[in-house]
Biopython code that builds the backbone (N, CA, C, O; Angstrom):
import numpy as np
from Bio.PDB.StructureBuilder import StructureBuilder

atoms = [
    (1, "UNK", "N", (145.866, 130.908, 54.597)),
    (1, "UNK", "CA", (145.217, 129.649, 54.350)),
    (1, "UNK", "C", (145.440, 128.680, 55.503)),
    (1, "UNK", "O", (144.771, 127.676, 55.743)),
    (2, "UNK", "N", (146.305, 129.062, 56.059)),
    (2, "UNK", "CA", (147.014, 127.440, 57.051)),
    (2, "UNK", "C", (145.913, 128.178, 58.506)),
    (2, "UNK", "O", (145.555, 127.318, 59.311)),
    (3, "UNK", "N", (145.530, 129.330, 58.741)),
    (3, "UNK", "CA", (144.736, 129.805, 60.229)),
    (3, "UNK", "C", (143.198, 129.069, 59.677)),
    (3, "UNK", "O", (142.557, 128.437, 60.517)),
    (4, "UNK", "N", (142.728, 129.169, 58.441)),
    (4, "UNK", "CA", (141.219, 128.554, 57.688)),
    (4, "UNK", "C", (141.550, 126.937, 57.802)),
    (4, "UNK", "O", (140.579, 126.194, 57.936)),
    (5, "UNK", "N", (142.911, 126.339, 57.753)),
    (5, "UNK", "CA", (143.234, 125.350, 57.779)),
    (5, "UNK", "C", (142.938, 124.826, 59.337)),
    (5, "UNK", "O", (141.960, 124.091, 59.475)),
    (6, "UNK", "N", (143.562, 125.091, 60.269)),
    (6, "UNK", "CA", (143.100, 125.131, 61.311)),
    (6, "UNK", "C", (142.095, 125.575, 62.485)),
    (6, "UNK", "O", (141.826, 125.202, 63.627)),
    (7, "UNK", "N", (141.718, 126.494, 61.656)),
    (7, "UNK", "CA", (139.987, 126.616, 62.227)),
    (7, "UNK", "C", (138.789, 125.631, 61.817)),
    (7, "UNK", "O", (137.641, 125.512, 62.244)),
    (8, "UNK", "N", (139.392, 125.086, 60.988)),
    (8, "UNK", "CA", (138.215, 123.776, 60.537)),
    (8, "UNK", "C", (138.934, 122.342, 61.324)),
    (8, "UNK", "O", (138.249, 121.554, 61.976)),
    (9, "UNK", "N", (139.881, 122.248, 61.193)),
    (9, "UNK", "CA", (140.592, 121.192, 62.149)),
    (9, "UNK", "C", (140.141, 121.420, 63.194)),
    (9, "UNK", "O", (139.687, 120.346, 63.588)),
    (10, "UNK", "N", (140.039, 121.864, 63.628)),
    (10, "UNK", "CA", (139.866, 122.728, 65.667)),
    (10, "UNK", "C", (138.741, 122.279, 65.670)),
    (10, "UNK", "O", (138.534, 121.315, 66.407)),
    (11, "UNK", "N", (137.261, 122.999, 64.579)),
    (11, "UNK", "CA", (135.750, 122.186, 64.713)),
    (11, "UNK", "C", (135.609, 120.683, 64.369)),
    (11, "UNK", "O", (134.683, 119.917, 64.634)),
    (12, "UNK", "N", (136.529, 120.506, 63.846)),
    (12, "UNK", "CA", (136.383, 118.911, 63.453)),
    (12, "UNK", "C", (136.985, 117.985, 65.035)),
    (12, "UNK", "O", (136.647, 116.946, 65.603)),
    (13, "UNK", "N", (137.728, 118.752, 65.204)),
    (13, "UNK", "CA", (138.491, 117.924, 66.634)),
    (13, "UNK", "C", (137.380, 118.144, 67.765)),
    (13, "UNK", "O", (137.210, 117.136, 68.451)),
    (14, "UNK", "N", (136.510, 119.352, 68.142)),
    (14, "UNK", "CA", (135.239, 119.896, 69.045)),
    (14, "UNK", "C", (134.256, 119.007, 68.441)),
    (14, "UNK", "O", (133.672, 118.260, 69.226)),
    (15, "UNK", "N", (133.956, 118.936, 67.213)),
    (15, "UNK", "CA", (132.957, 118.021, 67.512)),
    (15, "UNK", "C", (133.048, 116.675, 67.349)),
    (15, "UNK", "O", (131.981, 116.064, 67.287)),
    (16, "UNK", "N", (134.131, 116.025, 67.258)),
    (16, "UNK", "CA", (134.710, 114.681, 67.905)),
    (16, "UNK", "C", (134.648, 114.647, 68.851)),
    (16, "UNK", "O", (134.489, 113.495, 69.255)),
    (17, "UNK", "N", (134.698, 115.610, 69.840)),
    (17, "UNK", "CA", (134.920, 115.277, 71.299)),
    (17, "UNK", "C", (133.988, 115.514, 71.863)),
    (17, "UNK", "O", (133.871, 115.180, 73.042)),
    (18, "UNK", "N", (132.854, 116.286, 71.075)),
    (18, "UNK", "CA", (131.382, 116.446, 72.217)),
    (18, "UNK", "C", (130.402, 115.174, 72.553)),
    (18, "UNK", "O", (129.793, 114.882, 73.582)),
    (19, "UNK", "N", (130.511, 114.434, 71.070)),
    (19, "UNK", "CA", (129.743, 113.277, 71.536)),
    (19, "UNK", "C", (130.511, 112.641, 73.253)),
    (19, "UNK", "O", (129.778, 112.656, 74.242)),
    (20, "UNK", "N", (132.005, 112.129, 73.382)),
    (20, "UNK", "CA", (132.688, 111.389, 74.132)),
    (20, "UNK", "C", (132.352, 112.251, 75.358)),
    (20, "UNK", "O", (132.061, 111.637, 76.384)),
    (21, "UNK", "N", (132.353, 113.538, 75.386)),
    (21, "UNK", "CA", (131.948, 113.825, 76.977)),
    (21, "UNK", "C", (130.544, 114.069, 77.427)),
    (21, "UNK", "O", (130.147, 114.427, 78.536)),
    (22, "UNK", "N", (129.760, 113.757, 76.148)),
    (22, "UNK", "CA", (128.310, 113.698, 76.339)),
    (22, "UNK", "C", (128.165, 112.506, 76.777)),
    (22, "UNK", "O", (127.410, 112.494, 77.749)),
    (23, "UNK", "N", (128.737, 111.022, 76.355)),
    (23, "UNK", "CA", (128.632, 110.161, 76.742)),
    (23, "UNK", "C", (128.590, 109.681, 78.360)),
    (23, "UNK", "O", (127.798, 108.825, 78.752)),
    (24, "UNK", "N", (129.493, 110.311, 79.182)),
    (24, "UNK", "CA", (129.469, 110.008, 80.533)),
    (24, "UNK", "C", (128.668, 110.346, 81.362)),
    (24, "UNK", "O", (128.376, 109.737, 82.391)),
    (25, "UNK", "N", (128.148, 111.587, 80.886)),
    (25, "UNK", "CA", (126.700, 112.192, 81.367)),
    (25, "UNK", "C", (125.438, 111.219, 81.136)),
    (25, "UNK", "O", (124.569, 111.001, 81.980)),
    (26, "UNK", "N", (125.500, 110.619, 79.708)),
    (26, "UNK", "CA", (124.220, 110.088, 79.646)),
    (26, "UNK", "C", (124.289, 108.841, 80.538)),
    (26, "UNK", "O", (123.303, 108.383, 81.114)),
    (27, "UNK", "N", (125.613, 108.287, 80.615)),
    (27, "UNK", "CA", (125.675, 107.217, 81.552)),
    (27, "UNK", "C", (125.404, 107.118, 83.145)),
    (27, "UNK", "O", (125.083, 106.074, 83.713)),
    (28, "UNK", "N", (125.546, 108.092, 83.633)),
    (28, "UNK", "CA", (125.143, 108.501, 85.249)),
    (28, "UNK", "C", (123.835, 109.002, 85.017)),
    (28, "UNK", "O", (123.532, 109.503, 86.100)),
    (29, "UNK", "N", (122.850, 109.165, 84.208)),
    (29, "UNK", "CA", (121.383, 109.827, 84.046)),
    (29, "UNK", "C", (121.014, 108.211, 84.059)),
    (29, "UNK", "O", (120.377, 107.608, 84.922)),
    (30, "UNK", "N", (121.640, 107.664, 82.773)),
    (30, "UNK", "CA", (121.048, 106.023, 82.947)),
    (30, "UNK", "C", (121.333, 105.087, 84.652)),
    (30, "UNK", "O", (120.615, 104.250, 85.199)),
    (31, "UNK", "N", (122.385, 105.555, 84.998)),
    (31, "UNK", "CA", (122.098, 105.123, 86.321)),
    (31, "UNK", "C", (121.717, 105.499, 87.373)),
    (31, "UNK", "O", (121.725, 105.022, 88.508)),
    (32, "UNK", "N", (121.199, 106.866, 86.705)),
    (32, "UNK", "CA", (120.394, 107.386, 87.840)),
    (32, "UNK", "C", (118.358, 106.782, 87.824)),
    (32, "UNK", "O", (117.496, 106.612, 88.687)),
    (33, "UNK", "N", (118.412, 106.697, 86.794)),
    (33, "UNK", "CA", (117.266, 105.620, 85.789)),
    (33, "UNK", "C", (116.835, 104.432, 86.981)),
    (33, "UNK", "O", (115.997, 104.085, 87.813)),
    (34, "UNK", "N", (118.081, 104.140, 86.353)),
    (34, "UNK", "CA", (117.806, 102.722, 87.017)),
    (34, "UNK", "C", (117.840, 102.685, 88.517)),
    (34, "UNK", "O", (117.115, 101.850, 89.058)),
    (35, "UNK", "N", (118.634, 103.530, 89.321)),
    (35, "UNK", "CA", (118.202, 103.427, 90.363)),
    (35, "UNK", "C", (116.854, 104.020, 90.728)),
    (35, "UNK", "O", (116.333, 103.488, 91.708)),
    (36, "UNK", "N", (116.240, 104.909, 90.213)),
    (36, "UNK", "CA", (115.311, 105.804, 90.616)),
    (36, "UNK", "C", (114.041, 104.386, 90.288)),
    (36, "UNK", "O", (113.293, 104.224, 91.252)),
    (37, "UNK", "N", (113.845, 103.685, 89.410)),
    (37, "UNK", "CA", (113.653, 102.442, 89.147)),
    (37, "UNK", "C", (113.596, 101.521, 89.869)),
    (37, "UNK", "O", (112.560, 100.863, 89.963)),
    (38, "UNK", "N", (114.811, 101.211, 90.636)),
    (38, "UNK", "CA", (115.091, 100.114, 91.702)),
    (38, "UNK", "C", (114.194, 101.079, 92.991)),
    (38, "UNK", "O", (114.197, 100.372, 93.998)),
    (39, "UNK", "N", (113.711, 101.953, 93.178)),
    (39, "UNK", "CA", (113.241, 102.567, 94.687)),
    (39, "UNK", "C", (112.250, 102.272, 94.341)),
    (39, "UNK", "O", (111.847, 101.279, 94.947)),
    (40, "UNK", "N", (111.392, 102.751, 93.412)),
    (40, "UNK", "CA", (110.518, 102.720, 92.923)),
    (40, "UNK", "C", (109.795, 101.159, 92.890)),
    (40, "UNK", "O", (108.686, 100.979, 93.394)),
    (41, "UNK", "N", (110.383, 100.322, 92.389)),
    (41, "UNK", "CA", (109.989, 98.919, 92.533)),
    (41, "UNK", "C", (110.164, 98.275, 94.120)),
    (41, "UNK", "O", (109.751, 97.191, 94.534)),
    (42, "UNK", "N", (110.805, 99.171, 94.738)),
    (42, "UNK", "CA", (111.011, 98.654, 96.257)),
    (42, "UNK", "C", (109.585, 99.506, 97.027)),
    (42, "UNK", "O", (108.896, 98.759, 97.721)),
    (43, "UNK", "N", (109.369, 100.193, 96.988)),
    (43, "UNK", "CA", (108.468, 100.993, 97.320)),
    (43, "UNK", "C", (106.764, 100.537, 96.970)),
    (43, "UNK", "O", (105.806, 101.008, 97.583)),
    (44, "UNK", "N", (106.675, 99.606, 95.943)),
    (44, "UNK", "CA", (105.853, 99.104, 94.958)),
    (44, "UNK", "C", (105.595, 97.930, 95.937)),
    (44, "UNK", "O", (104.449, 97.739, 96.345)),
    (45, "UNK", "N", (107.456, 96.493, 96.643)),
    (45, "UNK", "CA", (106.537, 95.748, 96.988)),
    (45, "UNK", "C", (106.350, 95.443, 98.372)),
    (45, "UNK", "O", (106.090, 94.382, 98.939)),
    (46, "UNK", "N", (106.619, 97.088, 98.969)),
    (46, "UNK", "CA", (106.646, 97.186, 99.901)),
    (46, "UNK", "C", (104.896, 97.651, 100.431)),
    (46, "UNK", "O", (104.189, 97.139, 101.299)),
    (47, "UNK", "N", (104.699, 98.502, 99.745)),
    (47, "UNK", "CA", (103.330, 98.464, 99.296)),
    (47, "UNK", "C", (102.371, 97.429, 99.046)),
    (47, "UNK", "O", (101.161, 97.647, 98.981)),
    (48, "UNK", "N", (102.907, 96.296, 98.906)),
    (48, "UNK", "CA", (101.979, 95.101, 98.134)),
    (48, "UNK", "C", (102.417, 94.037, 98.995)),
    (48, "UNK", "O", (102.129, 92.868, 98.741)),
    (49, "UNK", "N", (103.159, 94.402, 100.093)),
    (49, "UNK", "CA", (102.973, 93.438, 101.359)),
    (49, "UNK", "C", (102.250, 94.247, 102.306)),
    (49, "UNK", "O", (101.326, 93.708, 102.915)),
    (50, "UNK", "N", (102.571, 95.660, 102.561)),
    (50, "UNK", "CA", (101.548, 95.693, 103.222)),
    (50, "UNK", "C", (100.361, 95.955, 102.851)),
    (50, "UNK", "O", (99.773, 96.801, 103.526)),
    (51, "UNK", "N", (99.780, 95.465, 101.930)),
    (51, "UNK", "CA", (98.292, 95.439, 101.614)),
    (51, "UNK", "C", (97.907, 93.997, 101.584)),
    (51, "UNK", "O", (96.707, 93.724, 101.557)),
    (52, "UNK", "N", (98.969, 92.869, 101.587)),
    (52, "UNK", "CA", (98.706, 91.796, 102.049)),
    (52, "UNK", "C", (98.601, 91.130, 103.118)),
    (52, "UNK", "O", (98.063, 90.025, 103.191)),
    (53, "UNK", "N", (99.289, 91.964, 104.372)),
    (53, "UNK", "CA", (98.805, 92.019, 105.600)),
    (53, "UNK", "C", (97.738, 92.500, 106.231)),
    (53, "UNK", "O", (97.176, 91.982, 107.196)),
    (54, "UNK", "N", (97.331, 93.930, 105.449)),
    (54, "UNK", "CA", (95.747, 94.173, 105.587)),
    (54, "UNK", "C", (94.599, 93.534, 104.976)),
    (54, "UNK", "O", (93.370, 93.522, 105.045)),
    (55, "UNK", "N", (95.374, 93.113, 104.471)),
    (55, "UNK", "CA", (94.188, 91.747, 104.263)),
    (55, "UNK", "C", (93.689, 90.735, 104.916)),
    (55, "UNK", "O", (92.576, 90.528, 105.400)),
    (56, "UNK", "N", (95.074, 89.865, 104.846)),
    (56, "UNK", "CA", (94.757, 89.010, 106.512)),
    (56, "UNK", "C", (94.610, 89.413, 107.676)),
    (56, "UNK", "O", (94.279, 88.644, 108.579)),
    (57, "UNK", "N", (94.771, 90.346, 107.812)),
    (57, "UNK", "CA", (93.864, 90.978, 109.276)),
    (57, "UNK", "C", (92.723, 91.195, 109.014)),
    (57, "UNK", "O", (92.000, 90.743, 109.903)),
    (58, "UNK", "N", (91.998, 91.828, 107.961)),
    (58, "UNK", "CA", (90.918, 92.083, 107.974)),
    (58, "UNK", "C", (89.891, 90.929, 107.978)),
    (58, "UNK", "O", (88.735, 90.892, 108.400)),
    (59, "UNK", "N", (90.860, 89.764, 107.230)),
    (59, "UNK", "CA", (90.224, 88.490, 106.824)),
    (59, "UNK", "C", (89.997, 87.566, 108.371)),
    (59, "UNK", "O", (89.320, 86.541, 108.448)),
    (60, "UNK", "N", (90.748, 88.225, 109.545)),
    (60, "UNK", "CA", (91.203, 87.439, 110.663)),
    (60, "UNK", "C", (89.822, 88.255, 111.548)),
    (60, "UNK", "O", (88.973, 87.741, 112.277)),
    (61, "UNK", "N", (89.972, 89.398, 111.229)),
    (61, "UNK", "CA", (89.124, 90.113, 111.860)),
    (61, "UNK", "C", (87.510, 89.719, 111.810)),
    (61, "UNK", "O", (86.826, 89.461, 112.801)),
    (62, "UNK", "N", (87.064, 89.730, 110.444)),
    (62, "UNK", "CA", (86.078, 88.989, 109.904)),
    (62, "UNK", "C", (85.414, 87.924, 110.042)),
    (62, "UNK", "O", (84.238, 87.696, 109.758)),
    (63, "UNK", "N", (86.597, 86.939, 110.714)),
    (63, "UNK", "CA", (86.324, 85.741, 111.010)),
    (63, "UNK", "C", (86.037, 85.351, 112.407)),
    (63, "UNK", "O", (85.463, 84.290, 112.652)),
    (64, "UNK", "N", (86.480, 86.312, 113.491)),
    (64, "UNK", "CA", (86.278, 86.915, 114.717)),
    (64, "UNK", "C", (85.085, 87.137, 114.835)),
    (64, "UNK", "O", (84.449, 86.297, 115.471)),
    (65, "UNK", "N", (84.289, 88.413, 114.238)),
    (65, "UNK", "CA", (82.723, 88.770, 114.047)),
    (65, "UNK", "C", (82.107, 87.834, 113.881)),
    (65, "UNK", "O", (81.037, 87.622, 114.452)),
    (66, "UNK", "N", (82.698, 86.997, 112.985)),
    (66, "UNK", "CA", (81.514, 85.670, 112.326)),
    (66, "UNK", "C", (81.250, 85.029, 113.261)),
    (66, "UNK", "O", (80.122, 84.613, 113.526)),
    (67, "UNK", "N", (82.644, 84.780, 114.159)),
    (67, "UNK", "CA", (82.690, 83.548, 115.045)),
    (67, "UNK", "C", (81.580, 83.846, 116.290)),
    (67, "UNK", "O", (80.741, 83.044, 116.700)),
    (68, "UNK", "N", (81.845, 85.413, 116.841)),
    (68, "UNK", "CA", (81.341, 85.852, 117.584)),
    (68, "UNK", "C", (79.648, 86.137, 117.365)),
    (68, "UNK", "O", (78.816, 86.026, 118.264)),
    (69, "UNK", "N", (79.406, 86.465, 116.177)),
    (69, "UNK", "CA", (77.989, 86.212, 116.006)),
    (69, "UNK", "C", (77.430, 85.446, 115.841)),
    (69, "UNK", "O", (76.213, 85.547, 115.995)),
    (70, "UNK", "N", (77.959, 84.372, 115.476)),
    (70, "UNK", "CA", (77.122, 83.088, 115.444)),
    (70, "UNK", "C", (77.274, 82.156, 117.180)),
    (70, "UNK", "O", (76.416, 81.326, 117.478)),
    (71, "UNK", "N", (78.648, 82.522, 118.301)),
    (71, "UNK", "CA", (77.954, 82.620, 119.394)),
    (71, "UNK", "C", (76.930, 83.124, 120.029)),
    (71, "UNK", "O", (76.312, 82.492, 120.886)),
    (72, "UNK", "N", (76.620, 84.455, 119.624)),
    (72, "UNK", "CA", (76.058, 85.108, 120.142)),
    (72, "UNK", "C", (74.650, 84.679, 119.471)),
    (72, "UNK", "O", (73.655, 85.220, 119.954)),
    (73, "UNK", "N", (74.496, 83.937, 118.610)),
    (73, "UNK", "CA", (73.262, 83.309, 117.713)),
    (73, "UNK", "C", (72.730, 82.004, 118.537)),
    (73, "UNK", "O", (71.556, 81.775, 118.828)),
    (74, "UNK", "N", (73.695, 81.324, 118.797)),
    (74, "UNK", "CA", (73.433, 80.305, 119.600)),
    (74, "UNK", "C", (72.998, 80.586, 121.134)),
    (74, "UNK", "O", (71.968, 80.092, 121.594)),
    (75, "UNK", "N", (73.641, 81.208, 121.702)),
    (75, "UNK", "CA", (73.231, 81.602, 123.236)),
    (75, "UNK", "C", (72.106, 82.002, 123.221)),
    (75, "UNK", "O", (71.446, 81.578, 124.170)),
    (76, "UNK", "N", (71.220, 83.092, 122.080)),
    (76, "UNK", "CA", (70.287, 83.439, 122.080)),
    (76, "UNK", "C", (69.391, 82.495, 121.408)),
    (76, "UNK", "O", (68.411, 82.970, 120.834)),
    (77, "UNK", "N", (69.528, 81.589, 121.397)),
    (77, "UNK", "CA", (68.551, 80.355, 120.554)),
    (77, "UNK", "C", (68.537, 79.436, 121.960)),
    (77, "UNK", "O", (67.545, 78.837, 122.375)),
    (78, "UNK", "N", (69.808, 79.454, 122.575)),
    (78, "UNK", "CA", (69.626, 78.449, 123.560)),
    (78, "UNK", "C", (68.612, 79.150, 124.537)),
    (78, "UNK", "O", (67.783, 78.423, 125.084)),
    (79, "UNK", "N", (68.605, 80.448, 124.796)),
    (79, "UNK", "CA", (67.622, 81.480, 125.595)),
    (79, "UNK", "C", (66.011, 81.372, 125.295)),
    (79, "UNK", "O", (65.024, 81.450, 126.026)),
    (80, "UNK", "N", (66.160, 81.196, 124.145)),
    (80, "UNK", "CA", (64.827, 81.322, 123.337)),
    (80, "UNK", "C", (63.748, 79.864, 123.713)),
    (80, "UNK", "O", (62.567, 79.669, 123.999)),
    (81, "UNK", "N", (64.972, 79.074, 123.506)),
    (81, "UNK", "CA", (64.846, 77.274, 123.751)),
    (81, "UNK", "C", (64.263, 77.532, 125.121)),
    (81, "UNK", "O", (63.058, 77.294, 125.201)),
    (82, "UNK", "N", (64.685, 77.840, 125.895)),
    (82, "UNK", "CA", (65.014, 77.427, 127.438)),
    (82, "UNK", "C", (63.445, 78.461, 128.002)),
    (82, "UNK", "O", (62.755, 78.065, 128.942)),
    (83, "UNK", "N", (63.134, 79.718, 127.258)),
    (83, "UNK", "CA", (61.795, 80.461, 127.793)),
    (83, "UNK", "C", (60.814, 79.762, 126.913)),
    (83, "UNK", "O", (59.702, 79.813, 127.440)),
    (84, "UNK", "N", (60.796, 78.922, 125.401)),
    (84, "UNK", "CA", (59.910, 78.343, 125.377)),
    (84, "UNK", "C", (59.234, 77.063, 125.700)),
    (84, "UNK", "O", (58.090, 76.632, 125.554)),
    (85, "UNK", "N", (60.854, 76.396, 126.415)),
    (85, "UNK", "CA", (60.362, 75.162, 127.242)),
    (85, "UNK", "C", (59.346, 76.025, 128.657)),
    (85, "UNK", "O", (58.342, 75.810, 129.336)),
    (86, "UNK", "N", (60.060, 76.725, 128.541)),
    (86, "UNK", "CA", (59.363, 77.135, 130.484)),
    (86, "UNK", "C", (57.991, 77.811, 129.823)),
    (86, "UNK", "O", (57.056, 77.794, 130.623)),
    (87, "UNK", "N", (57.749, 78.262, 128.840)),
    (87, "UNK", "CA", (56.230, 78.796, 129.005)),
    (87, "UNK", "C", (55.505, 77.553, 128.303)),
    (87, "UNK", "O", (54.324, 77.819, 128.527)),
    (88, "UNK", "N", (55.517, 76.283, 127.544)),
    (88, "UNK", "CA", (55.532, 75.188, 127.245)),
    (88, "UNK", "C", (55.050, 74.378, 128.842)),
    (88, "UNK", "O", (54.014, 73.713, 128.836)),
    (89, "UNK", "N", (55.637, 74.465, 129.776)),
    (89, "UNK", "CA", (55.137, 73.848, 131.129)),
    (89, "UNK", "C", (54.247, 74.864, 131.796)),
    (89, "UNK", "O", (53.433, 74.409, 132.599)),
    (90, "UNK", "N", (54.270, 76.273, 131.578)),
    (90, "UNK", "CA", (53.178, 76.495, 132.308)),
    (90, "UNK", "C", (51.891, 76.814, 131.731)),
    (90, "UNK", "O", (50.900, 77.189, 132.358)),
    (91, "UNK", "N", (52.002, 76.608, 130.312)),
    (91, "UNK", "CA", (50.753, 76.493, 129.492)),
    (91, "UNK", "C", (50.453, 75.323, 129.771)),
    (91, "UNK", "O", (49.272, 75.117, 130.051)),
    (92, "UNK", "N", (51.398, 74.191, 129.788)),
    (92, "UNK", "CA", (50.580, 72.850, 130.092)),
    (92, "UNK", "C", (50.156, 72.729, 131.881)),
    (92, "UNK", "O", (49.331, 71.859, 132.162)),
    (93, "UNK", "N", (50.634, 73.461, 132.861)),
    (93, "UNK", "CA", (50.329, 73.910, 134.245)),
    (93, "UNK", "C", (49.185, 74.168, 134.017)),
    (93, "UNK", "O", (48.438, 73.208, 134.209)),
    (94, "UNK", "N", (48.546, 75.377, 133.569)),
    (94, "UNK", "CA", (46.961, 76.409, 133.508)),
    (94, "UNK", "C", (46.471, 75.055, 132.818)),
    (94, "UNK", "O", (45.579, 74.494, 133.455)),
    (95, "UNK", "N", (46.774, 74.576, 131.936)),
    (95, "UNK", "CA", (45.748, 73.189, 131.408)),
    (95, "UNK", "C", (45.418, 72.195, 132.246)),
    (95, "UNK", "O", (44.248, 71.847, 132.407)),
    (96, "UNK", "N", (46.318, 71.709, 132.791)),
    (96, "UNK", "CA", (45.740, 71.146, 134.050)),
    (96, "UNK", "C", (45.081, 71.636, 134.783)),
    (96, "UNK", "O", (44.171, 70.975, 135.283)),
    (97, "UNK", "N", (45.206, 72.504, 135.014)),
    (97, "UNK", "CA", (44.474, 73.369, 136.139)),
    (97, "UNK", "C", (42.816, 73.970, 135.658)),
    (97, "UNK", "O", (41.913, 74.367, 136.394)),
    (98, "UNK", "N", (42.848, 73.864, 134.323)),
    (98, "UNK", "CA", (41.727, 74.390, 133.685)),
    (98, "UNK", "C", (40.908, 72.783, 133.727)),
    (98, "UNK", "O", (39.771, 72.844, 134.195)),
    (99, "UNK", "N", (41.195, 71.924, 133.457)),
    (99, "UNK", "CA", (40.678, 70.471, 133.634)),
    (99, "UNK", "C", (40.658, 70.290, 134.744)),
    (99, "UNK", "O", (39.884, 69.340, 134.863)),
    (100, "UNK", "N", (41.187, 70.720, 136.239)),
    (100, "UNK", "CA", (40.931, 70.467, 137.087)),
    (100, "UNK", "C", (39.376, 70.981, 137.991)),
    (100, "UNK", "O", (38.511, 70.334, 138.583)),
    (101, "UNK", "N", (39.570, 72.388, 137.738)),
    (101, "UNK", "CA", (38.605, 73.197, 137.676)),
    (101, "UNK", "C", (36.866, 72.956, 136.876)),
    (101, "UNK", "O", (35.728, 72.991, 137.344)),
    (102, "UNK", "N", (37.325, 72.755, 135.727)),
    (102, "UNK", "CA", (36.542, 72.268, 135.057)),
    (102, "UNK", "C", (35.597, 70.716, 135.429)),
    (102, "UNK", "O", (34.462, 70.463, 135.027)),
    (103, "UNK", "N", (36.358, 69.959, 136.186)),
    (103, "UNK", "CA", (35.574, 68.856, 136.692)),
    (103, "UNK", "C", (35.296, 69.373, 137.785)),
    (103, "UNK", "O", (34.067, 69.320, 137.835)),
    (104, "UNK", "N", (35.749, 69.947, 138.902)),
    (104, "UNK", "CA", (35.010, 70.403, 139.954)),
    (104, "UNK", "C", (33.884, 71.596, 139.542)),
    (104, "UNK", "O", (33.304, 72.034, 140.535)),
    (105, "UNK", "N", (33.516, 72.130, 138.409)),
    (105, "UNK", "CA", (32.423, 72.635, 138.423)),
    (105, "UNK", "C", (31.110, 71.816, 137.791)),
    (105, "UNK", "O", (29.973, 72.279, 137.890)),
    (106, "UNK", "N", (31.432, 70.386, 137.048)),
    (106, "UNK", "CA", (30.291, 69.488, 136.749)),
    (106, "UNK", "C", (30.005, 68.777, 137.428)),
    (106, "UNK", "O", (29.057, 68.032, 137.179)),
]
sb = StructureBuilder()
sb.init_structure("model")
sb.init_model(0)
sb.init_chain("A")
sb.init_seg("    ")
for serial, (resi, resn, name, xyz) in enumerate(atoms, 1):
    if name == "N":
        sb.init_residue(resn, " ", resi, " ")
    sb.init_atom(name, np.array(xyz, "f"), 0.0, 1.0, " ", f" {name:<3s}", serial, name[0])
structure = sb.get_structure()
């Protein structure tokens, strides 16, 4: 009776003690958690700056094109200006010249 006595003592003492060394395990998984967690959120706003820098570049970039096409809008307006003043004087040139003509043939 006293070996049945102590074979149930023995499981009663084993499984008292499995929770307590299960415990330290779950505690290094939880901090493995949390760190795997902490990379993870570093990685996240590391990510989310640089997509906020590609932004303002792109936004910088954008504003470059704009700038540059709307020079390039103006120069060609000032071009446009400047050949329709000059064909503006020599249409009014041949008009004179057509009135000039024109009285020397009456």
């Amino acid at each position: 009776m006293k070996l049945h006595n102590w074979l149930i003592l023995s499981a009663l003492v084993v499984n008292a003690s499995a929770p307590a060394a299960e415990e330290p395990a779950t505690k290094s998984a939880g901090a493995a958690n949390v760190s795997m967690l902490q990379k993870v959120e570093e990685s996240a706003k590391k990510a989310a700056d640089e997509a906020r820098d590609a932004t303002r570049k792109a936004a910088e970039a954008a504003k470059l094109a704009l700038d540059k096409a709307e020079m390039a809008v103006s120069e060609i307006s000032q071009k446009a200006s400047e050949d329709a003043k000059l064909a503006a004087r020599e249409a009014n040139e041949a008009a004179k010249l057509a009135v000039r003509k024109t009285k020397e043939a009456t």
